[in-house]
N, C-alpha and C positions, 0 to 999 in steps of 0.2 A: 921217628917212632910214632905209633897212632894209637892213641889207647881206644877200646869198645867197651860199651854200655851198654845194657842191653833195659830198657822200660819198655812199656807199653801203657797207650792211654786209657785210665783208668776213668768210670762213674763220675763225674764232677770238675774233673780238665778239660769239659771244652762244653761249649753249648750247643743249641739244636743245627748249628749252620756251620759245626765244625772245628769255632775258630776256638784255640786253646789260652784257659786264660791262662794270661801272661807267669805268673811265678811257678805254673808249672815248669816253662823251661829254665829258671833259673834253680829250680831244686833237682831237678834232671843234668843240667849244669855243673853243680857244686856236688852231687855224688859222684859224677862221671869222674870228679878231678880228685878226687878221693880215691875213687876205684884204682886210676891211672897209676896215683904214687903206692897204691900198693903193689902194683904188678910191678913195681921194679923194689917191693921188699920193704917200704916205707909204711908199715900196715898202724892203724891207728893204735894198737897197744905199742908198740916200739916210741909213735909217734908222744903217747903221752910218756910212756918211760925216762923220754930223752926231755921232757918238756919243751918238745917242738910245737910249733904249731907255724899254719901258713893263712893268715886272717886274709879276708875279700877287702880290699882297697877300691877296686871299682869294675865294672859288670854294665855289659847289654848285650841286644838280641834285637836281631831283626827277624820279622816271622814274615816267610814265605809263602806256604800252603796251610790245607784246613786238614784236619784230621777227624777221624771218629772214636767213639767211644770203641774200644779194643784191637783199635791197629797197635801191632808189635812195631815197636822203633828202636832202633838204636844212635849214641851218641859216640861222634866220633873226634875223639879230642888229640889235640898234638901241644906242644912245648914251643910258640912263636919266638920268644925273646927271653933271656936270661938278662938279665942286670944285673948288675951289684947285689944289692937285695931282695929284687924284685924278679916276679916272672908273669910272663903272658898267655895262657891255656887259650887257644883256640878250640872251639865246640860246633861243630855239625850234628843239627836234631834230621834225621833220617825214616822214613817209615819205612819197612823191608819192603818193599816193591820199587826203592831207590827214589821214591820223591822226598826233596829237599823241603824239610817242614820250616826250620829256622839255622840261623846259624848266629854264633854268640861270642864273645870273648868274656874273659877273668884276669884281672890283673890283682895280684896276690904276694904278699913279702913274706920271708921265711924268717921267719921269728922264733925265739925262746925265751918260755918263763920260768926261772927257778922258783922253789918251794920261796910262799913270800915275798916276790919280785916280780914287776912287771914283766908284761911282754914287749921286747925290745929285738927291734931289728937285728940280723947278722948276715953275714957274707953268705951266698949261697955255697956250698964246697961242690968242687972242681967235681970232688966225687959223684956228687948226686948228678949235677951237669951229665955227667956220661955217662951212667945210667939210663939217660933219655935219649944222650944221642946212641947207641951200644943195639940198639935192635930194628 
């Protein structure tokens, strides 16, 4: 399954020669993987409901091409690796004319805080798992 993002580079992501600064694609990144767990129903009010949360452990990006101020791009993120408690988002940054701007990974543990209590790792459930493989 491939989730879509849809951004476009905005006034201040990139400089006169193109090249975009860097934490744009990791905030391009971190909503895409957002976006993704909602389209299989994981949507952030359920998310805090359940006191879920799925914290950044560790992230990069290699940047391939230059972009401009107002190319539409989209990210194209998939589910690499499930673990135990961890998981792996793979992220392709895309301009709609199909050049490969950057591409990135996210490694992420699925967590929960009760009222009062840390956030502390848990098992991913099997359920959520096939939700991502299911389409």
């Amino acid at each position: 399954m491939t989730g879509r993002f849809a951004c476009q580079v905005q006034w201040g992501d990139c400089d006169p020669a193109g090249i975009i600064f860097y934490p744009t694609y990791f905030r391009w990144m971190d909503a895409a993987t957002w976006a993704f767990f909602e389209s299989v129903g994981y949507t952030p009010k359920r998310m805090r409901e359940e006191h879920l949360s799925m914290p950044l452990v560790s992230a990069d990006c290699q940047f391939l091409s230059p972009a401009l101020h107002g190319d539409p791009c989209e990210v194209r993120s998939r589910i690499t690796k499930f673990g135990g408690k961890s998981f792996v988002v793979a992220h392709e940054m895309m301009r709609n004319d199909g050049t490969a701007l950057a591409k990135g990974s996210e490694t992420r543990v699925w967590g929960r805080a009760g009222p009062g209590k840390p956030l502390k790792g848990e098992t991913i459930p099997e359920e959520l798992k096939a939700l991502f493989r299911a389409k």
